[in-house]
C-alpha positions in Angstrom: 62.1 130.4 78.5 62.1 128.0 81.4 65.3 126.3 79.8 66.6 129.5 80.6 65.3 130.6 84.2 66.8 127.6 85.4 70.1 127.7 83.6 70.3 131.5 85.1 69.4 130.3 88.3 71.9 127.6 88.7 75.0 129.7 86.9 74.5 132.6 89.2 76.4 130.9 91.9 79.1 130.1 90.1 80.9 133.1 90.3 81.0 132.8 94.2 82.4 129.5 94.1 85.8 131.5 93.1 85.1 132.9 97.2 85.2 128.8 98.4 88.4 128.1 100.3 89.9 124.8 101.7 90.1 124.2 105.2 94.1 123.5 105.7 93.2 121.7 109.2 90.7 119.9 111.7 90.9 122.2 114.8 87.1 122.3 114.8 87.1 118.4 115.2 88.2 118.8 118.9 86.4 120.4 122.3 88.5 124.0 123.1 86.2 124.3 126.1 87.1 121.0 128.0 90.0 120.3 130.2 91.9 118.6 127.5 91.9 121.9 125.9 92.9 123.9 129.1 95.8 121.8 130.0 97.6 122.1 126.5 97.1 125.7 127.2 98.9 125.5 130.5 101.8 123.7 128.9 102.2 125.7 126.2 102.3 129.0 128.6 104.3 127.6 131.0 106.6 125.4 128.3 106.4 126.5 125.1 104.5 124.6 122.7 105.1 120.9 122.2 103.6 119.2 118.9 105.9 120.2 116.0 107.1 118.0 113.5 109.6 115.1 113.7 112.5 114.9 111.2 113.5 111.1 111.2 116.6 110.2 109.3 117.5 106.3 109.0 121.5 105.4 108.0 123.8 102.5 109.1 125.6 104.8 111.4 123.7 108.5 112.1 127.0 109.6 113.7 129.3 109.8 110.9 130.9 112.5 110.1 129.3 113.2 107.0 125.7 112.5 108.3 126.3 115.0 111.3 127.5 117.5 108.9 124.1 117.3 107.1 121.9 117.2 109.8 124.0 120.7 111.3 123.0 122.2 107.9 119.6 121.2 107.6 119.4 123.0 111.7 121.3 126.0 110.6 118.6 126.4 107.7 115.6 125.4 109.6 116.7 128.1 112.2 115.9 130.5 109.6 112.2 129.6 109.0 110.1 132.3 110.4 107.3 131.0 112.6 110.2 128.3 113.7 109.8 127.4 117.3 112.7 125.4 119.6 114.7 123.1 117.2 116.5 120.3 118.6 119.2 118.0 117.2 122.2 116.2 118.1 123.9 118.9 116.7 122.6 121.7 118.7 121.6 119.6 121.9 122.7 121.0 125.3 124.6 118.2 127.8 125.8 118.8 131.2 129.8 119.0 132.5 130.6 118.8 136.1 133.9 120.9 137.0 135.7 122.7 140.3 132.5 125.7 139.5 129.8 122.9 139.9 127.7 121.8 136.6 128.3 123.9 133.3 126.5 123.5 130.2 128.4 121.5 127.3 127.6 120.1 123.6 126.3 116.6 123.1 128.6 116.6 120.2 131.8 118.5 120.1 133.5 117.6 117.4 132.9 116.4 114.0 134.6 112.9 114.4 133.2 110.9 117.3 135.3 108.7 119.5 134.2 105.5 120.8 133.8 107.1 124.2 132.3 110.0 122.7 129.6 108.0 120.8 129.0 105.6 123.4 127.9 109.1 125.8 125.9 110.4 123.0 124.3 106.5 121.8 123.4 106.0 125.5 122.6 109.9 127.3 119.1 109.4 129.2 117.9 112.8 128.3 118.3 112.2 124.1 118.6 108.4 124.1 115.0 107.3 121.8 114.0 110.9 121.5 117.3 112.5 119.2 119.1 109.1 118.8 118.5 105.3 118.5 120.3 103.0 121.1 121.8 101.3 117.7 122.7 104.4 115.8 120.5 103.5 113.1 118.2 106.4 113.7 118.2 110.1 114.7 115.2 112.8 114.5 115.3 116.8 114.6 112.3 118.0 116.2 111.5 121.4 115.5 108.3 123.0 117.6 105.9 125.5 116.1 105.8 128.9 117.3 103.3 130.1 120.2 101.1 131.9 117.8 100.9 129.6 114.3 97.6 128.4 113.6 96.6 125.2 111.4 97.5 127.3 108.2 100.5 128.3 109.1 101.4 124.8 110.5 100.5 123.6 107.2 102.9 126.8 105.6 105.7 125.7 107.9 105.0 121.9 106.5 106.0 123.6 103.4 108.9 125.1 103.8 110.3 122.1 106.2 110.0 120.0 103.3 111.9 122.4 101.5 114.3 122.9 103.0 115.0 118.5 103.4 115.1 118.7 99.8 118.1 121.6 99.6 119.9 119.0 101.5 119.7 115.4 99.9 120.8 113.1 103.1 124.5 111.0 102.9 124.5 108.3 100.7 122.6 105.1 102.1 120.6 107.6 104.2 116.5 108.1 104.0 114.4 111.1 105.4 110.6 111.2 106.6 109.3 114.3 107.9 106.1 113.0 110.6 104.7 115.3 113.9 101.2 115.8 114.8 101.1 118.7 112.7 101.9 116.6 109.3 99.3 114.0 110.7 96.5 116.4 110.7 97.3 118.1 107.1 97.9 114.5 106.0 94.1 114.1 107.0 92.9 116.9 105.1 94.6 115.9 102.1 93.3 112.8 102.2 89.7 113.9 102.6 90.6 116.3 99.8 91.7 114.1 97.5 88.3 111.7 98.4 86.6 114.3 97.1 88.0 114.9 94.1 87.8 111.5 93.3 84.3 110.3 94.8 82.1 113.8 93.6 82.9 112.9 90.2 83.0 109.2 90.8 79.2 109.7 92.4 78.1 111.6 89.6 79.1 108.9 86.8 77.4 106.5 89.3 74.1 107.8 89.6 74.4 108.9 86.1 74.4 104.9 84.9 72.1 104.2 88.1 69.7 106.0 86.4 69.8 105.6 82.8 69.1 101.6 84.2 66.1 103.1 85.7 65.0 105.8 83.6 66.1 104.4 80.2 65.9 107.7 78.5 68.4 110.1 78.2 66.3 113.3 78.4 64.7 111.9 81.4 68.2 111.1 83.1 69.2 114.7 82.6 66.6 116.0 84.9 67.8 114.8 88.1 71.2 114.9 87.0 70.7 119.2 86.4 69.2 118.9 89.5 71.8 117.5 91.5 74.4 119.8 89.9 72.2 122.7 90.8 71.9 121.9 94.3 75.3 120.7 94.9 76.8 124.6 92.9 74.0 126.6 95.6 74.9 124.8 98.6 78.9 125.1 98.3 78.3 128.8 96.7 76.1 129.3 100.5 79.2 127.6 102.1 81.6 130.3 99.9 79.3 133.5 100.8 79.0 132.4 105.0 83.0 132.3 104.7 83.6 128.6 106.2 86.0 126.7 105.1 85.5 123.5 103.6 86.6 121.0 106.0 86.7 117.2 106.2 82.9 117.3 107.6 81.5 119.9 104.9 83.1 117.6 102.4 80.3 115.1 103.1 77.7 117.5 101.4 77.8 116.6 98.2 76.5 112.9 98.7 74.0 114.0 100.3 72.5 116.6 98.3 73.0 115.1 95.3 71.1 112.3 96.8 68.0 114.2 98.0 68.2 115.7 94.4 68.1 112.8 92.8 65.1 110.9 94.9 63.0 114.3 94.9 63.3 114.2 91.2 62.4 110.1 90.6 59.4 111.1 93.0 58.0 114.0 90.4 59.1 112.2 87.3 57.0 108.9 88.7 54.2 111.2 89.1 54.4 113.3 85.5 54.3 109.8 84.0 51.4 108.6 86.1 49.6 111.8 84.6 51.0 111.2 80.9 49.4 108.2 81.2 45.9 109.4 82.7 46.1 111.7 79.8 45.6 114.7 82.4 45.2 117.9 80.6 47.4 119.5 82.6 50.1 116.6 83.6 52.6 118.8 84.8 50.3 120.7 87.4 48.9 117.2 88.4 51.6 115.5 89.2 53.5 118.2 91.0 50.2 118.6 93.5 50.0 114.9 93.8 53.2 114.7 95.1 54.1 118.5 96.8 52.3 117.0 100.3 54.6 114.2 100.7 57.3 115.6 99.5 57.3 118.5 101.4 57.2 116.8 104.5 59.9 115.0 103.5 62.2 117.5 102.8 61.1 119.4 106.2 61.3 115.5 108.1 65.1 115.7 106.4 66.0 119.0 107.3 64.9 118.1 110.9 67.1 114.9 110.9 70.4 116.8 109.8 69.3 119.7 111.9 69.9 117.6 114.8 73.4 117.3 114.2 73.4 121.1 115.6 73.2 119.5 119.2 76.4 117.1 118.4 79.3 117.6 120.7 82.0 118.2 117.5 82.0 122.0 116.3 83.0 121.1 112.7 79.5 118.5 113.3 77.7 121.4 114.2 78.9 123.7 111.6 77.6 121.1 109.1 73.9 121.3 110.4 72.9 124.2 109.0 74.8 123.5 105.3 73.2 120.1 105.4 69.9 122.1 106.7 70.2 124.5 103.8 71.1 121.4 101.1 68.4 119.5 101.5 66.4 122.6 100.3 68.1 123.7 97.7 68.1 119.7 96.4 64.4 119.5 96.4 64.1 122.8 94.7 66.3 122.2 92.6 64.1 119.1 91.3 61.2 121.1 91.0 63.1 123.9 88.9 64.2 121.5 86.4 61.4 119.2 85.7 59.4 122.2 85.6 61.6 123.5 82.9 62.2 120.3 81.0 58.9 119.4 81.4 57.9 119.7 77.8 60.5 118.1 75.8 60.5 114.8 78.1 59.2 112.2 75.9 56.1 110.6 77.4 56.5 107.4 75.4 60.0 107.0 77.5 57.6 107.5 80.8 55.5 105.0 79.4 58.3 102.6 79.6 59.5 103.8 82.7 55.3 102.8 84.8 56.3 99.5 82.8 59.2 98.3 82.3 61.7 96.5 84.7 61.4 99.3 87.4 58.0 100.6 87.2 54.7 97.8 87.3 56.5 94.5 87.3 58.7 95.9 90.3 55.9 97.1 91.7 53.5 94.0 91.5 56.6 92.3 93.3 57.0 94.3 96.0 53.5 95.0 96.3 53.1 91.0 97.0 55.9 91.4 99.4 54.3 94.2 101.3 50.6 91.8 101.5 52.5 89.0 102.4 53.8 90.4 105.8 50.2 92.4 106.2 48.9 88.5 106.3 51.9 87.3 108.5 51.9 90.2 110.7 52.5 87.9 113.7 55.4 86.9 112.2 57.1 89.5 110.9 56.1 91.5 114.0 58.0 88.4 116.3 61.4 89.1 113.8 61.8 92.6 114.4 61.1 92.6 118.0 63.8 89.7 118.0 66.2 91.7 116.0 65.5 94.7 117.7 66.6 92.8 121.1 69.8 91.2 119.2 70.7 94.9 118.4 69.9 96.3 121.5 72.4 94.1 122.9 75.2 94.8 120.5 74.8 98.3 121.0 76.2 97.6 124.6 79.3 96.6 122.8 79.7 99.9 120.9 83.3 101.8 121.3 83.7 105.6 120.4 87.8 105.8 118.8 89.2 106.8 116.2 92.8 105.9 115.0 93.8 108.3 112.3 97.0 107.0 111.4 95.8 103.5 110.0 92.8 105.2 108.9 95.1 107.1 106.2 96.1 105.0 102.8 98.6 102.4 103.2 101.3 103.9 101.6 100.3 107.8 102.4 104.3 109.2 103.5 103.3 110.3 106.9 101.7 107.2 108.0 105.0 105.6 106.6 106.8 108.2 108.1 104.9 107.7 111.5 105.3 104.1 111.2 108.9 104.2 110.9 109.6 107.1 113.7 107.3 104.9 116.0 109.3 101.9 115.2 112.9 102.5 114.9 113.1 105.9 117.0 110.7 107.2 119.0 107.2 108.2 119.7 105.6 110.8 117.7 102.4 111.8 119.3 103.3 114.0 122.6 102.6 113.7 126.3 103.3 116.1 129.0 102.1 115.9 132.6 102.2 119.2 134.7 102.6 119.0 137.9 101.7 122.5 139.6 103.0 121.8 143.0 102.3 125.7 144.6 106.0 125.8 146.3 109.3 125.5 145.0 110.3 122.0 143.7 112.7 120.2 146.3 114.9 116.7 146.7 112.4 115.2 148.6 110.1 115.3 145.8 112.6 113.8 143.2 112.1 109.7 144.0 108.2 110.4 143.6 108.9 112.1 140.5 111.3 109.2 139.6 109.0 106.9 140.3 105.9 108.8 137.9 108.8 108.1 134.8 109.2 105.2 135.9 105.5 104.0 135.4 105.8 106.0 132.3 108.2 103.7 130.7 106.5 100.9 132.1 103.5 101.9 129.7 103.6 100.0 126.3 102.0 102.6 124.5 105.2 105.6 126.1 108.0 105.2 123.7 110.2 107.9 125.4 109.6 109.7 128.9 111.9 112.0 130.9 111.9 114.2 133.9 114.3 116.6 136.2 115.3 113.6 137.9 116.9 112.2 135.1 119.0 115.5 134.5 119.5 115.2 138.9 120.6 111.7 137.8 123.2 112.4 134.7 124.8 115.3 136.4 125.7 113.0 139.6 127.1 110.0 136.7 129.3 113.4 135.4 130.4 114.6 138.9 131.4 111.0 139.5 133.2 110.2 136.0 135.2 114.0 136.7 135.5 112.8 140.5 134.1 116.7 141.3 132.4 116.9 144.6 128.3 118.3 144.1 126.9 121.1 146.3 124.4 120.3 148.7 121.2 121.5 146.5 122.2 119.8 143.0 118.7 121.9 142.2 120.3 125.0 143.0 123.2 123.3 140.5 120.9 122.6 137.7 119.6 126.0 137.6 122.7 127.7 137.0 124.5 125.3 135.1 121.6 123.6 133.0 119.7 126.3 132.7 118.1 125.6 129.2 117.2 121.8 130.3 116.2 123.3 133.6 113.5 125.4 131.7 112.2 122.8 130.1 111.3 120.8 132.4 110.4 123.5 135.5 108.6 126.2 135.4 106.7 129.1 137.1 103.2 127.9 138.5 99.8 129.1 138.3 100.5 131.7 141.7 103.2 132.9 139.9 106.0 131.3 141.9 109.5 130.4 140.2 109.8 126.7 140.1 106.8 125.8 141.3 105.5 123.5 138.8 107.3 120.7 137.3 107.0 118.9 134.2 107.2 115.3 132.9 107.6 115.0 128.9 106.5 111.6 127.6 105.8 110.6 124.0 103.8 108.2 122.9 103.2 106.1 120.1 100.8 107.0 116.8 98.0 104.8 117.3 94.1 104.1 119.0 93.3 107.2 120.5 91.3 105.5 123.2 94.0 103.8 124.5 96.9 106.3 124.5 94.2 108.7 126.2 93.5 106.2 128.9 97.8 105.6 129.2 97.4 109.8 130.0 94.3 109.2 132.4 96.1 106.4 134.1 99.3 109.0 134.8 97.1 111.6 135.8 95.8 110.0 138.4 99.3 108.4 139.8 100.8 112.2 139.9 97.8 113.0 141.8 98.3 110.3 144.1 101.9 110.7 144.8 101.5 115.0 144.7 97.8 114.9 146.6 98.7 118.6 147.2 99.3 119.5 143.6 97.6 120.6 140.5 98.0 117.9 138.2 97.4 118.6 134.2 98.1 116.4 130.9 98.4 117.7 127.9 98.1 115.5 125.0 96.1 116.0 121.4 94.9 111.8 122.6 93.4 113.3 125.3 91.8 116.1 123.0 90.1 113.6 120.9 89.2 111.2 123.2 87.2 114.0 125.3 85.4 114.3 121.9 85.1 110.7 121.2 83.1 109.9 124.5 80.9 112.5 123.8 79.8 110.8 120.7 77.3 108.1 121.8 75.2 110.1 124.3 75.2 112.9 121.6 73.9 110.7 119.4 70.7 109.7 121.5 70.7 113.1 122.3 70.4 114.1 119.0 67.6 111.7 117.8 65.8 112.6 120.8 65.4 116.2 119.6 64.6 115.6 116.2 62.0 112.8 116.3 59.6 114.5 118.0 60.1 117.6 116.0 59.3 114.4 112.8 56.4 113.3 114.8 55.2 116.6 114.9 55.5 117.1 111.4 53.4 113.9 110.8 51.0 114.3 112.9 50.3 117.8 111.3 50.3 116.9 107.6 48.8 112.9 107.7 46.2 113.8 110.4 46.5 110.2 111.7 48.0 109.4 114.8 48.5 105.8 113.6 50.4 106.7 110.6 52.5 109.5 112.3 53.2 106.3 115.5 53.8 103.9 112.7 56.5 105.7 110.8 58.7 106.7 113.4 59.6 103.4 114.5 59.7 102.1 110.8 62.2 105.2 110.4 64.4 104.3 113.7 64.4 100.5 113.5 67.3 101.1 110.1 69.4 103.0 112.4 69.3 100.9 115.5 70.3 97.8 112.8 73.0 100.1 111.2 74.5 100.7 114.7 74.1 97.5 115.9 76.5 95.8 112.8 79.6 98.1 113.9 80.8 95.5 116.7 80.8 92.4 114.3 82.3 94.6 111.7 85.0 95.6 114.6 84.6 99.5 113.4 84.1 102.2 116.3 82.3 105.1 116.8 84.2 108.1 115.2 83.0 111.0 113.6 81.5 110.4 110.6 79.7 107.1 112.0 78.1 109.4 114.7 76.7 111.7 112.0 75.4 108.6 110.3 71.9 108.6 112.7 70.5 112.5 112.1 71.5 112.4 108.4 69.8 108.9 107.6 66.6 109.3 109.9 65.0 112.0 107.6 65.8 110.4 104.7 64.4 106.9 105.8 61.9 109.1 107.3 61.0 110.3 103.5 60.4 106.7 102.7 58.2 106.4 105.6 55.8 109.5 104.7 55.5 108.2 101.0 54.3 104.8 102.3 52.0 106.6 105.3 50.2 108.8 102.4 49.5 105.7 100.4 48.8 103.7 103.2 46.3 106.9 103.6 44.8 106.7 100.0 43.8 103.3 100.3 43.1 100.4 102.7 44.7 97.7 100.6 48.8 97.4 101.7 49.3 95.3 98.4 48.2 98.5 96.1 50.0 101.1 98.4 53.5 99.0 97.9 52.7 98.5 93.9 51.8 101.9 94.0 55.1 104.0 95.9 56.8 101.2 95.6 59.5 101.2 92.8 59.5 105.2 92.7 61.1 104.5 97.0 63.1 101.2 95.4 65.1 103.6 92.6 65.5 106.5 95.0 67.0 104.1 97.4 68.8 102.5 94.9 70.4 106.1 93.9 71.0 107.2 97.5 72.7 104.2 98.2 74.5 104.6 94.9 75.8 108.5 95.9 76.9 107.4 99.3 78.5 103.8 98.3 81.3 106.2 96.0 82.6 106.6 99.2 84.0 103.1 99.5 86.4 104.1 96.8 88.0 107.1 99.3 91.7 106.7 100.7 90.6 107.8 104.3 89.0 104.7 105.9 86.6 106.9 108.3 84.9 108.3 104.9 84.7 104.5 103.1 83.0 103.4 106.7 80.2 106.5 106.8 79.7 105.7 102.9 79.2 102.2 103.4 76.7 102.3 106.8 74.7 105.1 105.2 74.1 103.2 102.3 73.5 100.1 104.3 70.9 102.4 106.4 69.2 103.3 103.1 68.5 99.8 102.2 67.5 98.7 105.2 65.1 101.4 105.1 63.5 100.4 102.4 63.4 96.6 103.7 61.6 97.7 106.7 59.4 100.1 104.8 58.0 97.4 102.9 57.2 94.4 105.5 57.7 95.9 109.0 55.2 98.9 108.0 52.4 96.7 106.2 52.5 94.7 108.6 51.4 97.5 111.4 49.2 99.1 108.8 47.5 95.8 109.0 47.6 95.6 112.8 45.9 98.9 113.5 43.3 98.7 110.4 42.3 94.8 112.3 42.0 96.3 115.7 39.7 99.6 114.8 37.2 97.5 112.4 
């Protein structure tokens, strides 16, 4: 009958898992309320949007005949994409004539068959040259924009069809296509992180599936943690279904971690039930579930409190993981009591016999328990190496960098990173940057050498691969009035507007009073790369616009700027977030140990992993991202569980040996299978994931280090000063 309850209770979520949808993007990685956000939105109402995807084609000679003819196809069909914003080509770009009527609009290319005059124009034009076409004519792009109103889904749609389309139209012989943009960046993420899950739930489960036969040595007893974990993990994505999220790259971390908590929670019962087998209790079951329920209820509410914290992080998809964590953690130590309740009865207590001791039961826990006395002897000692590590790692945490770079974080050979790679190599950049400049009057000559000069610095940058501005248009059409030997009017601006009116309206525009030509803008693009340092290439010409244009608005809108705004908000939201919830966990302990001491003892013994875990990133040359950032809130209550186990048999008994033998291997396994669900990580394609595997594991361990000689060894301390 309790077979049953539980097998009801864990398939009645299954049906609304069928409601569980995949995020297609990572809009809720970024800030929308900064002024990142607020300048992309100027652009894109003044300009149009400006991050579609790149179309890179690679041939010996991109202006053959044949080769043009296939890239005017591939535009006439791409035309035809609904949701298609502005597509530009060589076949389809605009160039400027100069005739008796002034400046006139005219093709790049006119004709099929270039000349060598004709292809020396097109090979060497300022406004196209490393944006459409490679100086060498090895390399051309068609960049088609998205429309004003497509979200992440139908960015990821248009992806679709893009690709499509490229392969209705196989390229010329000798010719190779990539399709790249900051649009296929982002889905290239999620499919990444997709495809890491698929590979590393599984992968965890087979892990902690060996992991604990080693420990439990039984099968029966192996399939009570492991029904856990698959109940906790089905409730907690069947709460994510019913709420309507998305799963995203951040709610894909989940499962790790509730399968972990499911797994401990259960080791900690099992220990118990065997502890009462072996008392010959006459009502085990009942015994060893109220032996434990104190501890292990402040550990799950000390966990919940850790990943609760995340609520206060500056990332909305962070945030939005909170409460899921919040909620998994719950349903992971319920879970454990549901099924050791209901498999209670056929568990074979000879197996538990085995399990007190064998290899991880008393001989472990004689071992550790000698460990444990030996620092409550040394206590001087041990005390002297942590406050020496904890200075070492104080001052490498003064060397901490918040970054991310998502291309090289994606798989060696993942097609956009190749395809970025390639663009950014052989063409041009592919992330973009545009500087507005909202001068509040009509633009004028006068203010064409300062804008000639802000390009300038542009392309001065190493990290700006292509950078144009109206000057550059003022520029060609004087090099055409002087090849047709056609005399210009006095206000070549007045020119431009009537005879280059669709390159004109790309790069001046109404400003924010309303005013025709009153803002102008200056379209860079840079290469794929840290986000850090193309953000601080954008901060560096924002502030020379400002400088030349004191008078002006001046806005840059770039997704490097986006993140980076994100990024720097990571380490004080980190603090921020530790300082909420530990004293929400000191609460907790104070409330259910009743000792001050042991509540002052465990907090440090809980913080002293984390500061350790941060403090290896610099050597290890890995920044703050992300995932890292989350590492802190999610870690602290489950060190934290470590540290109650230990504080309530510290509070049994004043000898530190026995408490270690006794809590001992029951917080060695659990660490060892907490380590083992988060380590499955390593073997993900998307570097950030294999980096917040790896340091939560390495938290976990260290935890358990520091649980066993740093906390003794205070125990000791306090119990010498108050006799």
């Amino acid at each position: 009958m309790r077979l049953l309850i539980a097998l009801i209770l864990t398939c009645a979520a299954l049906p609304l898992l069928t409601r569980l949808e995949i995020s297609s993007g990572n809009e809720a990685w970024v800030d929308r309320t900064g002024p990142a956000w607020a300048a992309m939105q100027v652009l894109e109402q003044r300009f149009g949007r400006d991050e579609g995807f790149v179309i890179g084609f690679f041939s010996p000679d991109v202006l053959a005949p044949d080769v043009l003819a296939w890239q005017a196809a591939v535009v006439d069909d791409l035309a035809t994409l609904p949701d298609a914003g502005r597509i530009l080509a060589l076949t389809n770009a605009e160039d400027v004539t100069v005739d008796e009527f002034g400046p006139a609009p005219a093709k790049l290319i006119p004709t099929a068959t270039l000349d060598v005059e004709q292809r020396t124009r097109v090979l060497t034009h300022p406004l196209y040259r490393d944006l459409l076409v490679a100086g060498d004519g090895r390399a051309a792009a068609i960049v088609v924009d998205l429309a004003h109103h497509l979200d992440e889904a139908g960015s990821a749609l248009m992806e679709t069809r893009i690709a499509a389309v490229l392969a209705a139209h196989p390229p010329p012989a000798g010719g190779e296509v990539v399709l790249g943009g900051l649009p296929a960046q982002k889905q290239a993420i999620n499919q990444v992180v997709a495809d890491d899950q698929r590979l590393t739930v599984p992968l965890t489960v087979a892990l902690l599936a060996v992991l604990l036969l080693m420990v439990l040595r039984h099968p029966l007893l192996v399939l009570v943690p492991l029904a856990s974990l698959v109940s906790a993990v089905v409730w907690t994505y069947a709460l994510v279904a019913v709420s309507g999220q998305p799963l995203d790259a951040i709610l894909g971390l989940l499962p790790p971690l509730v399968m972990g908590i499911a797994v401990a929670t259960t080791l900690h019962l099992l220990y118990a039930l065997t502890r009462a087998w072996e008392r010959q209790e006459p009502h085990p079951l009942h015994t060893a579930m109220r032996s434990v329920t104190m501890p292990l209820v402040l550990a799950t509410l000390t966990t919940i409190a850790g990943v609760g914290g995340l609520w206060w992080g500056p990332v909305e998809a962070v945030r939005r993981f909170a409460p899921f964590g919040a909620a998994g953690v719950l349903f992971a130590a319920l879970s454990a009591y549901l099924w050791v309740w209901a498999l209670a009865r056929w568990l074979p207590q000879r197996a538990g016999t085995r399990l007190l001791h064998g290899p991880f039961g008393e001989p472990l826990g004689q071992r550790l328990g000698n460990i444990a006395a030996w620092c409550a002897r040394q206590r001087v000692v041990v005390l002297g190496v942590y406050v020496l590590l904890t200075a070492i790692s104080v001052g490498a945490l003064t060397r901490i960098t918040a970054d991310a770079d998502f291309l090289h974080a994606l798989p060696p050979d993942n097609p956009v990173r190749l395809a970025h790679e390639r663009i950014d190599n052989d063409l041009t950049g592919s992330l973009p940057l545009d500087l507005v400049l909202d001068l509040g009057r009509p633009l004028t000559i006068s203010d064409l050498p300062r804008l000639d000069a802000q390009i300038s610095a542009l392309r001065q940058d190493p990290t700006i691969a292509y950078a144009i501005g109206v000057n550059d248009v003022v520029t060609l059409v004087h090099q055409r009035a002087a090849t047709a030997k056609q005399p210009l009017s006095d206000d070549p601006l007045a020119d431009l507007r009537l005879g280059a009116a669709a390159v004109w309206k790309r790069l001046v525009g109404s400003g924010a009073d309303g005013g025709l030509d009153h803002s102008v803008r200056l379209i860079a693009r840079q290469h794929d790369g840290s986000v850090a340092t193309n953000a601080a290439a954008a901060q560096a010409a924002m502030a020379r616009a400002r400088a030349a244009f004191p008078t002006a608005t001046v806005y840059a809108a770039s997704g490097c700027l986006l993140l980076d705004a994100t990024s720097q908000r990571l380490v004080p939201s980190v603090a921020w977030s530790l300082g909420l919830a530990l004293p929400a966990i000191g609460v907790l302990l104070l409330i259910f140990l009743r000792s001050w001491r042991l509540a002052l003892i465990a907090i440090p013994v809980a913080g002293l992993p984390l500061l350790f875990t941060y403090a290896i990133l610099p050597p290890l040359g890995w920044h703050l991202d992300i995932g890292v950032s989350m590492i802190a809130c999610i870690a602290l209550g489950i060190i934290m569980d470590d540290s109650i186990h230990m504080s309530a048999a510290f509070s049994r008994t004043t000898n530190e040996e026995a408490a270690a033998g006794l809590v001992g291997p029951v917080l060695f396994n659990t660490c060892l299978a907490l380590a083992g669900a988060f380590l499955a990580c390593l073997f993900g394609g998307f570097s950030y994931t294999r980096h917040f595997g790896a340091l939560l594991g390495l938290a976990f361990v260290l935890g358990l280090v520091v649980n066993l000689t740093l906390a003794p060894a205070l125990v000791a301390v306090f119990r010498r000063r108050s006799a």
